[in-house]
Each structure stands twice: as structure tokens, then as C-alpha cells.
N, C-alpha and C positions, 0 to 999 in steps of 0.2 A: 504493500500500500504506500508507505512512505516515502519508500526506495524509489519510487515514479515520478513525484513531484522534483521534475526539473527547473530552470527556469524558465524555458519555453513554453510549458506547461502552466504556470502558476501562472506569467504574464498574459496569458491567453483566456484565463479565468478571470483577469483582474480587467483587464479591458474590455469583458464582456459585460462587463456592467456599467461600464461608461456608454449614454447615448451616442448613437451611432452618427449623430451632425457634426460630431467631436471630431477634430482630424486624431486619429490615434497610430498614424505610421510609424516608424522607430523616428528617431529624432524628435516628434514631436512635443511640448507642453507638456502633455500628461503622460505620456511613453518613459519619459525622461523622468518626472514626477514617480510613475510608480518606479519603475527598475530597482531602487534601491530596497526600498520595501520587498521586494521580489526574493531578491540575491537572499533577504534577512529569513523571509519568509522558507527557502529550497535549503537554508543551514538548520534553521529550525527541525524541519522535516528530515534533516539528517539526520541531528541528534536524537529527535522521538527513535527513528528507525535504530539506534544505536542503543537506546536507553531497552527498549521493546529485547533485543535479541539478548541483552545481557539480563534481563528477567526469566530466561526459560534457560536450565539445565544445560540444552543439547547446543544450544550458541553462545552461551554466558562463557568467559574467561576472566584470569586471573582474582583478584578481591571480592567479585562480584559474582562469580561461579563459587569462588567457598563460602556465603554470606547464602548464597541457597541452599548447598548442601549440606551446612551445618543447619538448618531446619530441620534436618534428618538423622541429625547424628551425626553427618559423616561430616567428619574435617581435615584438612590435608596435614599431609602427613611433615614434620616438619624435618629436615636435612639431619644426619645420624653419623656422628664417630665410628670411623673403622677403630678393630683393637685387632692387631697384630702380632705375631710373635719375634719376640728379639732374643739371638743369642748373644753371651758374651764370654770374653778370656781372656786368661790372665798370663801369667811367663808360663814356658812350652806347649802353649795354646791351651793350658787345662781351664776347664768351663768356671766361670767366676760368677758367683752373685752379687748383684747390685742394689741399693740402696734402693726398695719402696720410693718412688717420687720423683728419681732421680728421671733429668729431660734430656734428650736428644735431637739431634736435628740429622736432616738429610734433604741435600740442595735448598728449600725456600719451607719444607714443612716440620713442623715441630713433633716427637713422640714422649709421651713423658708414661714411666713404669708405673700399672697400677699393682700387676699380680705376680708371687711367679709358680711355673708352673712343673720347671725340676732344678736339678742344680744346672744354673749358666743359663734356664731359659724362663724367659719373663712375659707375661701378657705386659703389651705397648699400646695407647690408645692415642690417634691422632689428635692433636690439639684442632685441628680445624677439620670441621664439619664439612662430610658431601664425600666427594668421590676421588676426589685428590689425595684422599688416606689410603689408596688401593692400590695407587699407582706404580707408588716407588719400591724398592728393592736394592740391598746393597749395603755399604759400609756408613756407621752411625756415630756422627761424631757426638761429643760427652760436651753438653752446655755448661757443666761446670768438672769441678775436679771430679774424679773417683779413682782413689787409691787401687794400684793393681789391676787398671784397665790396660789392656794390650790391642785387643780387637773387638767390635761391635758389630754388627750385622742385623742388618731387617730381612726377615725373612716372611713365612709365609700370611696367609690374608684370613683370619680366625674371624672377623665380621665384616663382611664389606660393610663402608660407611654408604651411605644413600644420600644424593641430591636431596632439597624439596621435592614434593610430589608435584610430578606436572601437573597441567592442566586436562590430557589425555585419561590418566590414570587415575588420577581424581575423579572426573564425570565415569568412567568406567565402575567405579569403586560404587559411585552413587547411585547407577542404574539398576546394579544387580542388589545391593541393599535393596532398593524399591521393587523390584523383580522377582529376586529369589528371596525372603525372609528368612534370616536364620532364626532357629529354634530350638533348645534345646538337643543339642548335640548332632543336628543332623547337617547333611553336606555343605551346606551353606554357611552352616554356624562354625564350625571347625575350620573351612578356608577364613573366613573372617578374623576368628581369634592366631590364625597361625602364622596368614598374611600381616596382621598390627604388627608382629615382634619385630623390631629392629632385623635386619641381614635377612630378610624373607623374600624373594621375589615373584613365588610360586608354591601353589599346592594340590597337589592331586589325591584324594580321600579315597581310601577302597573300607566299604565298610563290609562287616564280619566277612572278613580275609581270611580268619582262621575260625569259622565258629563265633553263634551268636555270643553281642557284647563285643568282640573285638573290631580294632578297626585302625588300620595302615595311613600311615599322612605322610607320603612322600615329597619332598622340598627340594626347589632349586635355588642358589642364593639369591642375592640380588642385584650380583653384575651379569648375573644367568652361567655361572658357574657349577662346579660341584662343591656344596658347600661342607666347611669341616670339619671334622669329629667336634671339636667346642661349641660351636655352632648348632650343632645334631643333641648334645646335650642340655645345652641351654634353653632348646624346646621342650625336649622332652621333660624336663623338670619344672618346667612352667606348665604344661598341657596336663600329665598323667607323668609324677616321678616313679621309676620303676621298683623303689623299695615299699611303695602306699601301692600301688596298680592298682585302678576299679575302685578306689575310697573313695574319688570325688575331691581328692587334696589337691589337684590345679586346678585346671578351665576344664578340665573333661566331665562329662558328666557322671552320677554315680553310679557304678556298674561295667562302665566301659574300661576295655584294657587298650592303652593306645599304646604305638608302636609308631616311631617316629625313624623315616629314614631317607636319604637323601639320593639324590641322583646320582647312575653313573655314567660315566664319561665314556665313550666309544670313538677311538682314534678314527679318523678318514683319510688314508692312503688313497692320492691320486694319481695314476699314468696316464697320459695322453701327445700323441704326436698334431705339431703346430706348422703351417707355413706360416714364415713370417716375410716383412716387407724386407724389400733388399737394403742391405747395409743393420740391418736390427740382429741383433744376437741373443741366444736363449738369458744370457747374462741380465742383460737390461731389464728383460723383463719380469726376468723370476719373481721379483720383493711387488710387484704389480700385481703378477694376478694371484701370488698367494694370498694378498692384500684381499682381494676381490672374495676370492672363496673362503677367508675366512669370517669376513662381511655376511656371508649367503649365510654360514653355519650362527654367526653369532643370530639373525633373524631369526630361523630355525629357533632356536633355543629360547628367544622371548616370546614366541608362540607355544612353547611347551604344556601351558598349565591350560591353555583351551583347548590344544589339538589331541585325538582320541591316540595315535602315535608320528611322531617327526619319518620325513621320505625325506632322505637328500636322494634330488633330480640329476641324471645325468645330462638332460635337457638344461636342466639350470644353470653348471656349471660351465655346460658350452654355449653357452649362451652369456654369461659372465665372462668369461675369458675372451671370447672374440668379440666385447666392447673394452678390449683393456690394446691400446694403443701400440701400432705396431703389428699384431696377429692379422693375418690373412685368413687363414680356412684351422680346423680343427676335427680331427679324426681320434678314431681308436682309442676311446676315454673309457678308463675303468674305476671304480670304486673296488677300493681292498681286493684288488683281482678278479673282480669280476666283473665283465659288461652289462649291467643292468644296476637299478635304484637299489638304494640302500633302506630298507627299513627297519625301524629301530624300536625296541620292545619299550613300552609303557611307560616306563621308570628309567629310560636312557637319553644322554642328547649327545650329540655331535661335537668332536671338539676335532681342529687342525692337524692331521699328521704326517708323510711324509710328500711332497707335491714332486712327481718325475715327469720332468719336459720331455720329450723329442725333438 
């Protein structure tokens, strides 16, 4: 409706009402006279049209899409500390503990020690929130003294941190709340309470997996990894701890024995023969189209938690590869040695493994 009022449109309305003995050509007296009213009038009509689509869920963004959905409950999700594992050592590399509290840095981001978890290794939690806690990997220098440091190391990614919630994943969130009601322990409810925990990016519920009462919550992290034993525990102690099972001592309800486990990772070896343009070498383009396929797989794996199981296409990969610059024609493409699609059981997704040109 609003979207229409131009101003050839509204000028045409507005001079239909001035008597017709009137000269009302462009240029004239009263032409000139409305115009500006007009221009005022087609901004107006812009903003109602602006103000209208950010009142409805499925057009609404940023402040004003959470300001609906928290009518519902749902509110977005706000940006989450990675905690990561840091080793350390001391003279002849032997593993050294480090002071509760003690910070670190690495390139531009800050880790400071909350836990530890044996001798020489420590839970590290990013100072800064979002996804930049996930990134880094490597050598950690000591913001202050600590007696007996030799070497420090960031190692692996025990919670991914998480950005704020889009705006996608937000209205996504909001829809199936209004759609799917959870309730008392059933599918809907269990994605909801498993999806809130921090480092959650997916969930897929098989209930009585083994027998009535029981009931399976497989998880992908939240950078759509396979998420880690810490991570695996931290729900399940929060859901159903497996020393109480079926008391109703977390979120799970009373009766139910949950079983909480995570995805696994299925390498994708690929062979394929390329012509390429003249003067182009398999060199150049290697770091391209691994680039490409592993683009396709990370896709793949943020669809994990809707799709009933992940195909990686061999149509898709050749089709990726001959948009990657330089490639002429592409033949004889296999997955894990074999010419046809890869499909991948329930609880599995796709990760990058060996890419062989021709």
C-alpha cells in the first residue's frame, strides 16, 4: 500500500482536487505550490511502510524484531565467552601449574585461567565475547610474571564463544516457539532447553532410543563442529546428571533417563581430474577450491539439526570447483573412492579431508 505512493502518484491526487480552470502544468503557481508538500507527503508514506514491516515478526529486524519476540518469551541470545584449554611448562618441558586468575594474551585477545583440569592443563576463558575466542591457536604469552613458566600454549576449543544472535536465528527461534510449543519434556521442549546452553548450535532428540523413559539429545557445537567431551558434560549435568538419572535433578523431566551425545565427524577425501586455462597450475589453485569445498561442507553442517541426514553432492562439488577461477572442464570426481554421493548417518556431518587434483 504504502510502498506505491510515489510522487507522481500523490501529485496527481493532489491536483485532482484543484478546479480544472486552474493552469496546473509542472511549472505552474500551484504545481510549484504543492510539490513540496508532495516530496513531504511520499517520505511520510515511506516511513509508515517502514514502521508497518518492522511491527510483524517475519520483516521486523534488529531492536525492533527482539521488542516482538520478547512478547513471547523469546529474547536474543546475547554474545558468549569461548573457554578453552591451555597447556603449560616449566624447565624440561614438564607440565607446570599456574596461578587461578592468572591472564594471557595471544596476538590482540586476552585468556585469563578460571579452572584446571590436570596437572599443566587449565580451562582459559576468552576475555572478549563472540567468536574471536575460537579462532586463535598457539603460543600464550604470561600478562604478568609467573615463576617457572617456560612455554604456554592455546590449545583446543572446550566452548565455542557465540556472536549475538542474528536476526535470522532469532525470528527462526520465534517461529517454532509459536509453532511447535514445548511441553513438558517433549521434542520441542528438550531442543529449547538444550539449544539456550551456551556452545549449543544444534539438536536432534530421538526419544525412547532404548526403551520407554529414555531419550538420546545428540548436539553439534556452535561453530557446527564436533563439540567436546567438556562441553558433552556440561549438558548433561545440567539436562539429566548421570549419578541422579530419571530424579528430575536438571531440566529433564521426572522419569526420563537422558543420554546426551555429540556428533561425529566423517572425513571427505576428494579425487578429481581438472583442465585448467593455459598458463594456470594445479598449485595456484589448490588453497581455492579447497577453500570452496570446505564452504559447501561447513553449509552442510548448519543445516544438520533440520535435515533428516547430510548428502555431500558430487554435482555440488563440481559445480563449486568449476566457479573457482582458472578451471576449464572437471571429470572423474570421487568421494572416499567412490563415484557417487556420500550419505551420512543421523548423528554424522562432514568435515574437510584429503583434496587430490589431477
Amino acid at each position: 500500500m504504502y510502498e506505491h505512493q510515489t510522487f507522481e502518484t500523490v501529485m496527481e491526487r493532489m491536483l485532482a482536487r484543484v478546479p480544472d480552470d486552474v493552469d496546473k502544468r509542472q511549472g505552474s503557481i500551484i504545481y510549484d505550490a504543492l510539490a513540496p508538500a508532495a516530496v513531504e507527503l511520499v517520505q511520510m508514506y515511506r516511513e509508515l511502510d517502514i514502521n508497518r514491516n518492522l511491527s510483524f515478526a517475519d520483516t521486523s529486524s534488529g531492536e525492533y524484531l527482539g521488542r516482538r519476540t520478547s512478547e513471547y518469551g523469546v529474547t536474543r541470545e546475547p554474545a558468549t565467552i569461548a573457554k578453552r584449554k591451555g597447556v603449560f611448562f616449566g624447565r624440561e618441558n614438564s607440565p607446570l601449574d599456574v596461578p587461578i586468575g592468572s591472564r594471557f594474551s595471544l596476538d590482540d585477545q586476552n585468556y585469563k585461567v578460571i579452572e584446571r583440569m590436570t596437572q599443566g592443563q587449565f580451562i582459559l576463558e576468552c576475555e572478549s565475547p563472540g567468536i574471536v575466542g575460537n579462532q586463535q591457536f598457539g603460543p600464550l604469552i604470561p600478562i604478568d610474571h609467573i615463576d617457572g613458566l617456560v612455554r604456554a600454549e592455546l590449545a583446543d576449543v572446550l566452548t565455542p564463544g557465540e556472536d549475538e544472535e542474528s536476526d535470522e536465528s532469532l525470528r527462526k527461534r520465534y517461529l517454532t516457539a509459536i509453532n511447535e510449543q514445548p511441553f513438558g519434556g517433549n521434542i520441542a521442549d528438550y531442543k529449547r532447553k538444550i539449544n539456550g546452553i551456551p556452545g549449543v548450535g544444534g539438536t536432534k532428540v530421538f526419544p525412547v532410543w532404548q526403551g520407554g523413559g529414555t531419550v538420546k539429545c545428540t548436539i553439534i557445537a556452535s561453530d557446527y563442529g564436533q563439540p567436546s567431551t567438556e562441553l558433552i558434560d556440561e549438558i548433561q549435568a545440567a539436562i539429566d546428571p548421570v549419578l541422579f538419572s530419571g530424579l528430575g535433578i536438571g531440566l529433564a523431566p521426572i522419569g526420563h533417563r537422558v543420554t546426551i551425545a555429540g556428533v561425529g565427524p566423517v572425513e571427505v577425501d576428494i579425487s578429481t581430474t581438472l583442465t585448467l586455462d593455459i598458463g594456470v597450475t594445479i598449485g595456484q589453485i589448490q588453497g581455492d577450491i579447497e577453500q570452496v569445498i570446505a564452504d559447501y561442507l561447513f553449509d552442510l553442517r548448519k543445516n544438520w539439526e533440520s535435515d533428516e541426514q547430510l548428502i555431500v553432492r558430487i554435482s555440488q562439488i563440481e559445480s563449486k570447483i568449476l566457479n573457482v577461477t582458472g578451471v576449464v572442464d572437471i571429470v572423474d570426481t570421487t568421494i572416499n573412492g567412490t563415484a557417487s554421493n556420500l550419505t551420512l548417518s543421523i548423528e554424522s556431518i562432514p568435515v574437510l579431508g584429503v583434496i587430490a587434483l589431477g
